[in-house]
C-alpha positions as CSV (number, residue, x, y, z in Angstrom):
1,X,0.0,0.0,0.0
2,X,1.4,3.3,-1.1
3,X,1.1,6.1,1.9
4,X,0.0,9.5,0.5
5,X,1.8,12.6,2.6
6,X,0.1,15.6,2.9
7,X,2.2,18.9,1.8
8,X,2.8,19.7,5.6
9,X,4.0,16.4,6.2
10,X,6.7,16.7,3.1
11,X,9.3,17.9,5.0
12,X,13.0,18.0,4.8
13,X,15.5,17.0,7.3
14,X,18.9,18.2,7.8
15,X,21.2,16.4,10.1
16,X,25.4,16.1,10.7
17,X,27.7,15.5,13.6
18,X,31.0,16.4,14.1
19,X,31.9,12.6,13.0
20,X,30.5,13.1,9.5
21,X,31.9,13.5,7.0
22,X,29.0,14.6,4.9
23,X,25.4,15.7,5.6
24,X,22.5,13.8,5.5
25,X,19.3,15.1,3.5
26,X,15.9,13.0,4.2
27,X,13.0,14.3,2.2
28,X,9.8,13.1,1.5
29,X,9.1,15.8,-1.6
30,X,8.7,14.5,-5.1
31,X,10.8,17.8,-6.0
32,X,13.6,17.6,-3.6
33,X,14.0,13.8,-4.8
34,X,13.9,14.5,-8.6
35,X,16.5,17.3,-7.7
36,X,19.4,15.3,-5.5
37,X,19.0,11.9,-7.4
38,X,19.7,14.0,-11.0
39,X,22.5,16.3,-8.9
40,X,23.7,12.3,-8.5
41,X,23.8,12.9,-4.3
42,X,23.6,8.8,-3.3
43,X,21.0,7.9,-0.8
44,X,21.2,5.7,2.4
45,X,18.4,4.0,3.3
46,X,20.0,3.3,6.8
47,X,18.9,7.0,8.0
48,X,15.2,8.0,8.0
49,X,13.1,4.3,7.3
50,X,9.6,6.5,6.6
51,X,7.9,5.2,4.1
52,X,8.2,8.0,1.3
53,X,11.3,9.3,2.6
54,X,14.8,9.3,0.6
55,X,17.6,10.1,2.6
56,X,20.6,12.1,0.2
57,X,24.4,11.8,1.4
58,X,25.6,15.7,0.6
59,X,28.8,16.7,0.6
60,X,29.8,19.7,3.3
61,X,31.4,21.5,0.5
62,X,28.1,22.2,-1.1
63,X,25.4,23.3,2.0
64,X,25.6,26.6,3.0
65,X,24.2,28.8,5.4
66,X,23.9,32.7,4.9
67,X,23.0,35.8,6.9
68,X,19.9,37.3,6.4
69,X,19.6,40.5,4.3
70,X,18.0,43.4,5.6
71,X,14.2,42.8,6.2
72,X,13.8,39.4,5.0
């Protein structure tokens, strides 16, 4: 049986340690899939075991976090 997530329950997850040595992207978003498995990001099922979720091994190189700009 196929489970059908709602958009709220589509939701990405983010996770690293200081042990990693690469970050670990679970996502449950059609999109977000499509996206990382044609970027060729492997997946490791040993992460989030959701149905409907695809968990991405990301390099650190290529996440970044920014500042916010003035007002938004």
């Amino acid at each position: 049986m196929k489970i059908t997530l709602t958009r709220e329950e589509r939701e990405r997850i983010v996770r690293t340690s200081d042990a990693d040595r690469c970050w670990v992207i679970s996502t449950a978003s059609p999109k977000f899939i499509r996206k990382f498995t044609k970027l060729g990001y492997p997946t490791d099922a040993s992460y989030v075991k959701v149905e409907g979720y695809v968990s991405f091994l990301v390099p650190p190189n290529v996440v970044s976090f920014r500042r916010l700009r003035n007002g938004t």
